[in-house]
Short mmCIF file of the C-alpha atoms (twelve columns), coordinates in Angstrom:
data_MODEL
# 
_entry.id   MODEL 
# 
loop_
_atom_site.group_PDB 
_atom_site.id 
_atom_site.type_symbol 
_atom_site.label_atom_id 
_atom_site.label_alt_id 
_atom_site.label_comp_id 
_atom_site.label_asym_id 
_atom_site.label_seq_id 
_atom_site.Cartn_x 
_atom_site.Cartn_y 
_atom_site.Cartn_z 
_atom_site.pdbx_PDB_model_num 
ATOM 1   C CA . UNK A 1   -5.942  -21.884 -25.272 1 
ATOM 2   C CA . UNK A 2   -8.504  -20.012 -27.794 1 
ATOM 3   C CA . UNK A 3   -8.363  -21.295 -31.315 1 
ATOM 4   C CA . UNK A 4   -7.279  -19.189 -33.607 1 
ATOM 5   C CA . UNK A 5   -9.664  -17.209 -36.226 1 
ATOM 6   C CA . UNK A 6   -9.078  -15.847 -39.780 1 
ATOM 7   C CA . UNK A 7   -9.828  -12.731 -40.831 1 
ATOM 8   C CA . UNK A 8   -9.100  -10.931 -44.244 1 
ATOM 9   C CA . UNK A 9   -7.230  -7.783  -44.064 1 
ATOM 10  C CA . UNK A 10  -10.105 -5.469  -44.884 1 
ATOM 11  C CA . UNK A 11  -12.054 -7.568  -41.923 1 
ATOM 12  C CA . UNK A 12  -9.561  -7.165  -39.821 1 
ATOM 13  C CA . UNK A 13  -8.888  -3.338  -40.532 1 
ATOM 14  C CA . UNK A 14  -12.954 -2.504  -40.030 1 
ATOM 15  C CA . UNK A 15  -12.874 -4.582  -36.617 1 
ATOM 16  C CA . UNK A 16  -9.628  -2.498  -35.296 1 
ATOM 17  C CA . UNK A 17  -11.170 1.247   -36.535 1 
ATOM 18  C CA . UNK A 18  -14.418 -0.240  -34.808 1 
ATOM 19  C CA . UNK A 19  -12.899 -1.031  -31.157 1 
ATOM 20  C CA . UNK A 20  -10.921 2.377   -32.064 1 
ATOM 21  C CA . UNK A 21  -14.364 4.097   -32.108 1 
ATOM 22  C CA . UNK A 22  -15.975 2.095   -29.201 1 
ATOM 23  C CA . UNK A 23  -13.189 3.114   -26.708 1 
ATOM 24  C CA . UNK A 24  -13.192 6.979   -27.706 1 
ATOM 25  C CA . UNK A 25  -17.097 7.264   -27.607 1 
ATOM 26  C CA . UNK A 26  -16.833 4.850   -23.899 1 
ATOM 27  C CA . UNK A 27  -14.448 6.937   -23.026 1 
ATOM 28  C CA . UNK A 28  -15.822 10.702  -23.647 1 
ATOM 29  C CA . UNK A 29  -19.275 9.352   -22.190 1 
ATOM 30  C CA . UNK A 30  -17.860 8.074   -18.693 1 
ATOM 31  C CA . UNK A 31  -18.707 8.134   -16.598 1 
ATOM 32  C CA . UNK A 32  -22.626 7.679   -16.752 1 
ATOM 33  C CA . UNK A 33  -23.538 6.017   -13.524 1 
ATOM 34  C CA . UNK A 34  -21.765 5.183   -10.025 1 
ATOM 35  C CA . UNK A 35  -18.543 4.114   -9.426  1 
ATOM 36  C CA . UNK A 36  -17.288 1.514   -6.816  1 
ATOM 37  C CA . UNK A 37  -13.982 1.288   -5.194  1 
ATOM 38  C CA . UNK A 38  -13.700 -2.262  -3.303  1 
ATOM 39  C CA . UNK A 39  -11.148 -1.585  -0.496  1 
ATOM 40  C CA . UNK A 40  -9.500  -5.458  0.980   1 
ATOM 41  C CA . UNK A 41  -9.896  -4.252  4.612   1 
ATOM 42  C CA . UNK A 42  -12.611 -3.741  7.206   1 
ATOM 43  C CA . UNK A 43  -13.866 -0.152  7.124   1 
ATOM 44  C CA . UNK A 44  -12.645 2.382   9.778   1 
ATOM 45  C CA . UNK A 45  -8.937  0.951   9.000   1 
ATOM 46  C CA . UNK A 46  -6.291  3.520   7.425   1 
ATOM 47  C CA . UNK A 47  -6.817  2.491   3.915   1 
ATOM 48  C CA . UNK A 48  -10.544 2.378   4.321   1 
ATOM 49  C CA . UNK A 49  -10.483 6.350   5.685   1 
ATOM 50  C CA . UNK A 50  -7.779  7.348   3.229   1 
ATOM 51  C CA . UNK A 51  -10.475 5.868   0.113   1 
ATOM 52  C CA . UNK A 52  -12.977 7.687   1.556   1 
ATOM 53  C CA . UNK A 53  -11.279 10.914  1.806   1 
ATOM 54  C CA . UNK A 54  -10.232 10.699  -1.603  1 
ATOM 55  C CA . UNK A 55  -13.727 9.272   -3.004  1 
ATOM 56  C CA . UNK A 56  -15.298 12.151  -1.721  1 
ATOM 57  C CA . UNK A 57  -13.542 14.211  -3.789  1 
ATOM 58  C CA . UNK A 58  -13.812 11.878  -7.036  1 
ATOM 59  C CA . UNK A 59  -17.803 12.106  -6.867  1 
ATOM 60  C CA . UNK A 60  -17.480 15.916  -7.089  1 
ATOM 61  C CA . UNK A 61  -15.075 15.821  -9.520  1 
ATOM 62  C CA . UNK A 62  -16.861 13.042  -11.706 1 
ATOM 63  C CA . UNK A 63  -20.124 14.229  -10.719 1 
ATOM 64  C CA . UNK A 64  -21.234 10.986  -10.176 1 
ATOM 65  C CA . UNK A 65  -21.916 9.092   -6.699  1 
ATOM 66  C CA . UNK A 66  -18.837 7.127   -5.602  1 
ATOM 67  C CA . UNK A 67  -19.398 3.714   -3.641  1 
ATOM 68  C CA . UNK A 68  -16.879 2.447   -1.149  1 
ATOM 69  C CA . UNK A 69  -17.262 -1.810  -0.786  1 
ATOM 70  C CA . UNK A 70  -15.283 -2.849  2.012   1 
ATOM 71  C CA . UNK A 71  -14.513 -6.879  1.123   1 
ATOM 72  C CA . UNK A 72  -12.032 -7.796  4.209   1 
ATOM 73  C CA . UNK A 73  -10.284 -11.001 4.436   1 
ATOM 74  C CA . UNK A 74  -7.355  -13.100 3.985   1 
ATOM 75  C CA . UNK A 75  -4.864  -10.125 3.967   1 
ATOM 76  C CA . UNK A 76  -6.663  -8.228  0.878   1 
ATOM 77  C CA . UNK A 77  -7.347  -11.311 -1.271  1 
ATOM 78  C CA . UNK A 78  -10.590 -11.822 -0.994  1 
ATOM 79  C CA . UNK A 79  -11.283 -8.265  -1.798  1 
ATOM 80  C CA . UNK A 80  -8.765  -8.513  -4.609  1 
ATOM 81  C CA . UNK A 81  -10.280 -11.513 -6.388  1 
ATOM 82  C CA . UNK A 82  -13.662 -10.139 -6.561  1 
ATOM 83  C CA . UNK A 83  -12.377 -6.622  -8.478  1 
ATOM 84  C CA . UNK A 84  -10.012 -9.264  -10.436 1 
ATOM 85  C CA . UNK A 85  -13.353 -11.275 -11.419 1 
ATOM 86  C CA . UNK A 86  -15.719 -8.200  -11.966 1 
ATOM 87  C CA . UNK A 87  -16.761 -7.458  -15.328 1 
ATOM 88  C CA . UNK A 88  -13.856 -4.642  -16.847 1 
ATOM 89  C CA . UNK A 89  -17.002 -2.183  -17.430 1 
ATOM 90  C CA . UNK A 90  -15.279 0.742   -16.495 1 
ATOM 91  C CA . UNK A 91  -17.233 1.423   -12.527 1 
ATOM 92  C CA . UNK A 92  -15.082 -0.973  -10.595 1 
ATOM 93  C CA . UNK A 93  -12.157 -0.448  -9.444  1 
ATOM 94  C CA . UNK A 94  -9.569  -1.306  -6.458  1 
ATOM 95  C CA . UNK A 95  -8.032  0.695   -3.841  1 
ATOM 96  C CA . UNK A 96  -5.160  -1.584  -2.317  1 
ATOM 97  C CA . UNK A 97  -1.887  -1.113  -0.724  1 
ATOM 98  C CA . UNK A 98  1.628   -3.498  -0.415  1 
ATOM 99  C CA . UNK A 99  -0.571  -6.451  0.011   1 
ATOM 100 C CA . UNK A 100 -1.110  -6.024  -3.738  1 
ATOM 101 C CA . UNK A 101 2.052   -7.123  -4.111  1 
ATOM 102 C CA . UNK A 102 3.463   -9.059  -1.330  1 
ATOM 103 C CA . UNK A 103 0.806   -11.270 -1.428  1 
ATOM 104 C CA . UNK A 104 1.767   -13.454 -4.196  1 
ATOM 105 C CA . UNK A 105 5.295   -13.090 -3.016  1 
ATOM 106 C CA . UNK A 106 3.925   -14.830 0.534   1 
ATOM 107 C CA . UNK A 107 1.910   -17.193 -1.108  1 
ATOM 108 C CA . UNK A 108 2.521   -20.870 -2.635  1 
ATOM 109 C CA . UNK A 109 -1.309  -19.893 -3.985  1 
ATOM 110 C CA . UNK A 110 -2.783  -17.008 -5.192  1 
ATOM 111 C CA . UNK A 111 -6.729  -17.040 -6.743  1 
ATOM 112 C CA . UNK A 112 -6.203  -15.109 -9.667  1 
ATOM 113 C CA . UNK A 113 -3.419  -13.837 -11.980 1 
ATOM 114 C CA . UNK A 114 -1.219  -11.038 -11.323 1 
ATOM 115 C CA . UNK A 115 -2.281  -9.702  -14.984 1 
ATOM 116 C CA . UNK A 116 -6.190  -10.002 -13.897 1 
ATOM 117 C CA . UNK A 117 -5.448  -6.693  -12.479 1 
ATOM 118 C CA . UNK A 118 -4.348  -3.565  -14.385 1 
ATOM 119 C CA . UNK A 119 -2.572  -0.558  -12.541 1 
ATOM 120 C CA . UNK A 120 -4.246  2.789   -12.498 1 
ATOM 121 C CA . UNK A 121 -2.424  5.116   -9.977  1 
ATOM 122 C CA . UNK A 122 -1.051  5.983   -7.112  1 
ATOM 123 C CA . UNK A 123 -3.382  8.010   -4.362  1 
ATOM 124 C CA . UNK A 124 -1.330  8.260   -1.712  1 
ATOM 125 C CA . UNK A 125 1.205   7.068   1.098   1 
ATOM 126 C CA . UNK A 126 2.301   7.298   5.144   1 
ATOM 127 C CA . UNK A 127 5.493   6.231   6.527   1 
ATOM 128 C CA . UNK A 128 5.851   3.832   8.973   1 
ATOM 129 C CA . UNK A 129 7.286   5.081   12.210  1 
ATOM 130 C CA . UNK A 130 9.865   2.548   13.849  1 
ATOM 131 C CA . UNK A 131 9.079   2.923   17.600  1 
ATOM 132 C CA . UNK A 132 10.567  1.079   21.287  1 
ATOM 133 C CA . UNK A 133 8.968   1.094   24.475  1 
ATOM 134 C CA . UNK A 134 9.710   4.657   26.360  1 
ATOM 135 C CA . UNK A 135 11.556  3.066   29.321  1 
ATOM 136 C CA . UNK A 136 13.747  1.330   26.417  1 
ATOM 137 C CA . UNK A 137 17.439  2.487   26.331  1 
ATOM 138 C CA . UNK A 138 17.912  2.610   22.545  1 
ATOM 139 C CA . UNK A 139 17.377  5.837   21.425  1 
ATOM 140 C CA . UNK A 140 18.610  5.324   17.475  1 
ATOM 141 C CA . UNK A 141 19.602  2.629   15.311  1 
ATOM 142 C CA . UNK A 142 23.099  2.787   15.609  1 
ATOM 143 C CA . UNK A 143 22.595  1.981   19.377  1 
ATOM 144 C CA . UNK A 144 20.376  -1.328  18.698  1 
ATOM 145 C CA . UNK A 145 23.249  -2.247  16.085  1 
ATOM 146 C CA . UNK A 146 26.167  -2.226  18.943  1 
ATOM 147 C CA . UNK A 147 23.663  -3.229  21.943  1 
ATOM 148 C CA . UNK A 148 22.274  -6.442  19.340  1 
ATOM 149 C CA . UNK A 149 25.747  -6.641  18.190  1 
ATOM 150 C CA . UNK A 150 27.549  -7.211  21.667  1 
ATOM 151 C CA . UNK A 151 26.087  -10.095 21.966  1 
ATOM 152 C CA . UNK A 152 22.367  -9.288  23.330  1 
ATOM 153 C CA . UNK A 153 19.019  -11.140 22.875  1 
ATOM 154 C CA . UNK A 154 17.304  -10.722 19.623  1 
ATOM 155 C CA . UNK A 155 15.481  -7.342  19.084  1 
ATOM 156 C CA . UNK A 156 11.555  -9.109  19.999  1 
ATOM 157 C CA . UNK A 157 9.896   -7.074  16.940  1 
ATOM 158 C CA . UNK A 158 6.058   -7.026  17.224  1 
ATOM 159 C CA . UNK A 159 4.098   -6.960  13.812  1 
ATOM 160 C CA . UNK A 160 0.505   -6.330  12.436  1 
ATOM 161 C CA . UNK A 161 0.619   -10.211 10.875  1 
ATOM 162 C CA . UNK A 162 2.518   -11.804 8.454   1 
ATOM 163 C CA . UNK A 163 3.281   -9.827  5.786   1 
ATOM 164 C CA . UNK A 164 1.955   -6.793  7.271   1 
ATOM 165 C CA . UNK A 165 4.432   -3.688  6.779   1 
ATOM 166 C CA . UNK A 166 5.571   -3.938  10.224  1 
ATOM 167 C CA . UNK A 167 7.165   -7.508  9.251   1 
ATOM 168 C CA . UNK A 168 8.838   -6.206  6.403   1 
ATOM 169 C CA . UNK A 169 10.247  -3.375  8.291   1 
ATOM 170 C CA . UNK A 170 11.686  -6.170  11.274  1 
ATOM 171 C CA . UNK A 171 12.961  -8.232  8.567   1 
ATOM 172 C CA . UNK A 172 14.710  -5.303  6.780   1 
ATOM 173 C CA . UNK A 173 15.943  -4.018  10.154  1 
ATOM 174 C CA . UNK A 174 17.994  -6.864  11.086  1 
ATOM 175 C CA . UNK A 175 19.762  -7.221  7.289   1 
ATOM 176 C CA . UNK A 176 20.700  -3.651  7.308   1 
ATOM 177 C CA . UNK A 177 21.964  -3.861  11.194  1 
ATOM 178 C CA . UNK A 178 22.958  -7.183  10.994  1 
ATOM 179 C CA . UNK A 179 21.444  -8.409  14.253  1 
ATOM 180 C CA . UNK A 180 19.385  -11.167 15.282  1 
ATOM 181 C CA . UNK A 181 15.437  -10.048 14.783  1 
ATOM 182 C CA . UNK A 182 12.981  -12.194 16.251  1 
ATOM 183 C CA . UNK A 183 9.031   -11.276 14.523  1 
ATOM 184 C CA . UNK A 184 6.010   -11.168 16.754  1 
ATOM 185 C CA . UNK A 185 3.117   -11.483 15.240  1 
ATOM 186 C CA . UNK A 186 -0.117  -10.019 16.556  1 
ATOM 187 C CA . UNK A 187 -3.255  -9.682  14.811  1 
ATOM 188 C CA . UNK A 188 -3.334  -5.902  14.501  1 
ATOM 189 C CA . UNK A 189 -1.152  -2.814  15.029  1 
ATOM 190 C CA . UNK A 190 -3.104  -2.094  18.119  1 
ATOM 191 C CA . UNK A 191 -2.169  -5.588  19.924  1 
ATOM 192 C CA . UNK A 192 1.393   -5.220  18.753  1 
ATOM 193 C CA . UNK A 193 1.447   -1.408  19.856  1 
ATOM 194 C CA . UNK A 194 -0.193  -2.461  23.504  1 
ATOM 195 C CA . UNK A 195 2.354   -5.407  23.874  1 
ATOM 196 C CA . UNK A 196 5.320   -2.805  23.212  1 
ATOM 197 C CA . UNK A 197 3.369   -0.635  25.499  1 
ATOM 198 C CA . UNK A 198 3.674   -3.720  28.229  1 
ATOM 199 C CA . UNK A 199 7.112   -4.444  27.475  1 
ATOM 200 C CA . UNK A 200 6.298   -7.750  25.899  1 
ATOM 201 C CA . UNK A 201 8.651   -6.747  22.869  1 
ATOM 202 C CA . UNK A 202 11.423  -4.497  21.857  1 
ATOM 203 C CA . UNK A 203 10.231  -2.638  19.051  1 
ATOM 204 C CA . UNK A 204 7.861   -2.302  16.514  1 
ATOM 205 C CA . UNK A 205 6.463   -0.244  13.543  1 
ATOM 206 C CA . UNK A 206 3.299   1.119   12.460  1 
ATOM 207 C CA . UNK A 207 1.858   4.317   10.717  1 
ATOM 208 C CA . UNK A 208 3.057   7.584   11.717  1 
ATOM 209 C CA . UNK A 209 -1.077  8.491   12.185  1 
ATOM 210 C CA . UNK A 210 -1.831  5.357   14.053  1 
ATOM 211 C CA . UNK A 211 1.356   5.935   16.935  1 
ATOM 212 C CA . UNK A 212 1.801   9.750   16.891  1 
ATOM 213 C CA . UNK A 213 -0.614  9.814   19.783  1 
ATOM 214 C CA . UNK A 214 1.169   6.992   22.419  1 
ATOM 215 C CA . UNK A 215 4.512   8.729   21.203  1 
ATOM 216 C CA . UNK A 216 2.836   12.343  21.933  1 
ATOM 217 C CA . UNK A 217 1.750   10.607  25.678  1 
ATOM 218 C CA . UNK A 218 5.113   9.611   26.016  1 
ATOM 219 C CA . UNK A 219 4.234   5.484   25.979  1 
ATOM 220 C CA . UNK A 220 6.387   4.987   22.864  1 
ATOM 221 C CA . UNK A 221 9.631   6.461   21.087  1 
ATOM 222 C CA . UNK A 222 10.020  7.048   17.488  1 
ATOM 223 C CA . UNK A 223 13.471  5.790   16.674  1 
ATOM 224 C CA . UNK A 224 13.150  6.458   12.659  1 
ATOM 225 C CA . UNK A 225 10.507  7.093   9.730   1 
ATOM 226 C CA . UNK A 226 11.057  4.684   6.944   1 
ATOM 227 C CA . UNK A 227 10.051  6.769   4.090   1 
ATOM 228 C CA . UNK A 228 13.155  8.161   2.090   1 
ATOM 229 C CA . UNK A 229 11.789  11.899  3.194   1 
ATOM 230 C CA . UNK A 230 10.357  13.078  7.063   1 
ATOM 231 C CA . UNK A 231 6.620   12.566  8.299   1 
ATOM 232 C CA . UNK A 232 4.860   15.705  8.739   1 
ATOM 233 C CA . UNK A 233 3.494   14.839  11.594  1 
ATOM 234 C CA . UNK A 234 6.426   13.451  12.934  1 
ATOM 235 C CA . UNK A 235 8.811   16.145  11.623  1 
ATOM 236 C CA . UNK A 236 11.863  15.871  14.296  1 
ATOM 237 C CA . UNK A 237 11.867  11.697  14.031  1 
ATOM 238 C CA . UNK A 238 14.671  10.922  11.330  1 
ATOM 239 C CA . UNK A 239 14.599  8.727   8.882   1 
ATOM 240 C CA . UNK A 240 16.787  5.291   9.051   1 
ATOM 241 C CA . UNK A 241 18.301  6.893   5.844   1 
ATOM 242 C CA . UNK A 242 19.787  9.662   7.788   1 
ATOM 243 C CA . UNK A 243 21.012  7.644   10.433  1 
ATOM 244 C CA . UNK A 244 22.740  5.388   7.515   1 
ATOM 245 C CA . UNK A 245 20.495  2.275   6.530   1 
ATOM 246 C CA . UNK A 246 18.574  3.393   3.281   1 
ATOM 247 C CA . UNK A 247 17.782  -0.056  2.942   1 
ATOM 248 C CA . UNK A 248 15.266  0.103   5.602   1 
ATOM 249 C CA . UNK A 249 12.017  1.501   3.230   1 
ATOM 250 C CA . UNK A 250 8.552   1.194   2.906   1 
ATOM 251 C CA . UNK A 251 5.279   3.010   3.467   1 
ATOM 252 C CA . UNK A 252 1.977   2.259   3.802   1 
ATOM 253 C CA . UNK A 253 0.305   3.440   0.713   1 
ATOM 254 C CA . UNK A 254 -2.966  3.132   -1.520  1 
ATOM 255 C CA . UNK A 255 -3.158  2.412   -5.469  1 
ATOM 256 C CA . UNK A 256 -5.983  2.165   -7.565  1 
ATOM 257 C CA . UNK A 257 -6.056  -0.765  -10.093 1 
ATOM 258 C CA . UNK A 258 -9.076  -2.443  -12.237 1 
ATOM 259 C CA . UNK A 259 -9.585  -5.438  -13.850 1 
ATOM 260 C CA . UNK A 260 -8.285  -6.603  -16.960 1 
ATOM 261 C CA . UNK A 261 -10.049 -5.286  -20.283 1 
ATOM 262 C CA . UNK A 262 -10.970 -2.219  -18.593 1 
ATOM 263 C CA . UNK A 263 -10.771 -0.116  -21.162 1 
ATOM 264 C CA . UNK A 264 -7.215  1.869   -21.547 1 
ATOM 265 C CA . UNK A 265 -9.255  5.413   -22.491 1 
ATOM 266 C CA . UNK A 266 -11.178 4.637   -19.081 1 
ATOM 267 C CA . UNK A 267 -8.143  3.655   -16.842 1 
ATOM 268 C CA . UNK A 268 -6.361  6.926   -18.205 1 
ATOM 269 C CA . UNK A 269 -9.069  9.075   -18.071 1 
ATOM 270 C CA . UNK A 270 -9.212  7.838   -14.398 1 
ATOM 271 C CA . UNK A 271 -5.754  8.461   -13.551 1 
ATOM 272 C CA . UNK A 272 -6.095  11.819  -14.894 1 
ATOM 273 C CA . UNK A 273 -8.792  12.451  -12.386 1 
ATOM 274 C CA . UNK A 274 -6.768  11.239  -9.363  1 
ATOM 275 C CA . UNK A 275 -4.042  13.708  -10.319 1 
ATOM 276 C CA . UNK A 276 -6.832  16.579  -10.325 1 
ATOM 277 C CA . UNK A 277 -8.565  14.935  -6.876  1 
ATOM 278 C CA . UNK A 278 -5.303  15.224  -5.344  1 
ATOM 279 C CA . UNK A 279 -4.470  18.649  -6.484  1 
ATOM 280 C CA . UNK A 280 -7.636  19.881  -4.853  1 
ATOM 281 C CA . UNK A 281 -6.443  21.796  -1.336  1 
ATOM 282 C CA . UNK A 282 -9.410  20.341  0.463   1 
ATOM 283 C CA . UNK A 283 -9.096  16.487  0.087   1 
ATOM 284 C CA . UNK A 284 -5.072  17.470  0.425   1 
ATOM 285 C CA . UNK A 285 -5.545  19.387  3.763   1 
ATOM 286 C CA . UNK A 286 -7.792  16.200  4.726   1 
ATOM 287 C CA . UNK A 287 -4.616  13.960  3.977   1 
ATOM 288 C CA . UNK A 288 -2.101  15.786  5.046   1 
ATOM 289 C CA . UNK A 289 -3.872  16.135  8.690   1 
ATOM 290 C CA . UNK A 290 -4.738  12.241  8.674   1 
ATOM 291 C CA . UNK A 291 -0.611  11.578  8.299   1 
ATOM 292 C CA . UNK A 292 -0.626  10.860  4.629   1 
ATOM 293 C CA . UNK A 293 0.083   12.806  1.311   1 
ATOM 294 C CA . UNK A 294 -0.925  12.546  -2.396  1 
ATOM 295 C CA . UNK A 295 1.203   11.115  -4.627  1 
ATOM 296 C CA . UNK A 296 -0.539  10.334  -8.068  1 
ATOM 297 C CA . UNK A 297 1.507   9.641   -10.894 1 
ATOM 298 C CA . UNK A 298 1.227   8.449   -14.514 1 
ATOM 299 C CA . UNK A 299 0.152   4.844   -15.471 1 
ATOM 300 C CA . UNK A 300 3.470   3.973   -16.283 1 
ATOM 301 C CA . UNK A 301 5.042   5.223   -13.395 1 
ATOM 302 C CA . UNK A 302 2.325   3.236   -11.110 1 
ATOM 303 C CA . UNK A 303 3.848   0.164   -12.961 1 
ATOM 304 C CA . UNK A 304 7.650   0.708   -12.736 1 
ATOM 305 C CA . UNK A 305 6.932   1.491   -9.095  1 
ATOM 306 C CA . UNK A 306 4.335   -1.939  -8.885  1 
ATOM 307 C CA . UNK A 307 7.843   -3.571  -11.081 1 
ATOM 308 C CA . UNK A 308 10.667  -2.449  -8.626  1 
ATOM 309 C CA . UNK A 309 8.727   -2.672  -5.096  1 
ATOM 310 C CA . UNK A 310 7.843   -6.731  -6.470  1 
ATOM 311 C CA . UNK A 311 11.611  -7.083  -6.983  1 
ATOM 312 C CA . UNK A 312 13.003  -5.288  -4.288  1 
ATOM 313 C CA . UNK A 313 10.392  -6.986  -1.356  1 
ATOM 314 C CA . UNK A 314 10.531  -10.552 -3.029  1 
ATOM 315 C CA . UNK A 315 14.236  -10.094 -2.071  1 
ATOM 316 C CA . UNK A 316 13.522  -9.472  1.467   1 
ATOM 317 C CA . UNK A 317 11.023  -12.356 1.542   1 
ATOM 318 C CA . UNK A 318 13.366  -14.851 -0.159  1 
ATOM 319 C CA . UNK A 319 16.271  -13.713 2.384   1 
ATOM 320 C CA . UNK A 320 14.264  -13.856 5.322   1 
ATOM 321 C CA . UNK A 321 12.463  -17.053 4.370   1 
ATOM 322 C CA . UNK A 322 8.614   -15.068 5.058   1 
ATOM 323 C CA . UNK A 323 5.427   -16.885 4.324   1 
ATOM 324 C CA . UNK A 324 2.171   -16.061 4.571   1 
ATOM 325 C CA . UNK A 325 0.507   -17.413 7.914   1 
# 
């Protein structure tokens, strides 16, 4: 608790026009050294190529180096917590994706505060590509939901981890078919994409970039994209909304958020430079032929989407009964 402090009015009207004046000059100035973007995960990941795509493009537009500071472990929190204990000076910021959010969903313990870290924007998104082994004999979703649904064994759904997209997408899977999904969990997309491969499991799910080549090789079929729209490079796999479950959706995407009392002239005048990074045909082409596209958006709309993705996937996890491993 802080105590509480008096001020008269005039006091108090000087100390507002002063922080008024503070932010506008802070804000026109930035910014006036490097920037660092923390990304949760390892570098050479998806996330960690995506951020660097992008952050190429911010230190042009900024005209100001850009740093990337990979901090991997414990499924994005230890990354998290450092950008959510930084000092809010306006040159640190994080690029993180779902684990943003289902992490305190997963969790009985979280090390800081979901308000220690303050939305900035959206960057950009992937689908995930639902996928069976190629000797399987499902060949769309509606054929797992009568095959499950006669009485066979529970789909064997391979995952990245607990938590990981992949799980969300098994556990989403068998409420919208309503059949018995058993979850997998390997300790990356490539273990659970080399035990489909092996026909140790069913079926699993991972980024259109990251299993567009085994599909092209003809190792893997893509069933369905879970995005509500088709993956580019994927362009004649459905999505599980055209074959009738709409319920089944999530992507793999990046946001960029900052910690609290960054100043609000900073994080928009940020945002406003994501929208113009994005618009720039080179870092889109770059995107685009990586498997994922641009979608920046306002401040607010980063938090309605941060405010309906927390209630929609703390649904899933409370249904399905997921914790964190």
């Amino acid at each position: 608790m802080y105590a509480k402090r008096l001020y008269s009015p005039l006091r108090a009207l000087a100390l507002a026009a002063g922080l008024a004046l503070a932010s506008g000059a802070h804000a026109a100035d930035w910014p006036t050294k490097p920037l660092r973007l923390v990304v949760p995960f390892s570098a050479g990941g998806q996330l960690d190529a995506m951020t660097r795509i992008f952050a190429t493009g911010l230190s042009e537009h900024l005209k100001q180096p850009v740093v990337i500071d990979n901090r991997p472990g414990a499924g994005g929190l230890i990354g998290s917590d450092a950008v959510a204990k930084s000092d809010p000076d306006g040159y640190i910021f994080l690029v993180a994706g779902n684990g943003a959010i289902t992490n305190k969903l997963l969790r009985a313990k979280m090390p800081y505060e979901d308000s220690d870290l303050v939305p900035v924007g959206l960057l950009f998104e992937s689908s995930s590509v639902i996928v069976v082994n190629a000797k399987s004999d499902i060949h769309t979703l509606k054929d797992w939901q009568k095959k499950a649904g006669a009485g066979g064994h529970p789909i064997l759904f391979a995952t990245a981890g607990s938590g990981s997209t992949g799980h969300f997408v098994g556990e989403m899977l068998g409420q919208a078919l309503n059949v018995p999904v058993t979850i997998v969990p390997y300790k990356s997309g490539s273990e659970s994409s080399a035990a489909l491969m092996g026909g140790q499991v069913d079926a699993a799910s991972e980024a259109s970039v990251s299993i567009r080549n085994y599909i092209a090789a003809g190792r893997v079929r893509a069933l369905a994209a879970t995005a509500d729209h088709r993956t580019p490079l994927l362009p004649d796999t459905p999505t599980t909304a055209e074959q009738g479950f709409p319920q089944i959706n999530i992507t793999h995407w990046g946001g960029m958020y900052a910690p609290k009392g960054t100043s609000d002239a900073v994080i928009e005048a940020m945002n406003r430079a994501i929208a113009q990074v994005m618009a720039t045909p080179a870092i889109k082409k770059q995107l685009n032929d990586a498997g994922y596209e641009p979608i920046p958006n306002s401040v607010a709309q980063f938090k309605t989407f941060i405010a309906a993705e927390d209630k929609r996937l703390g649904g899933i996890v409370k249904s399905a009964g997921m914790k964190a491993e």
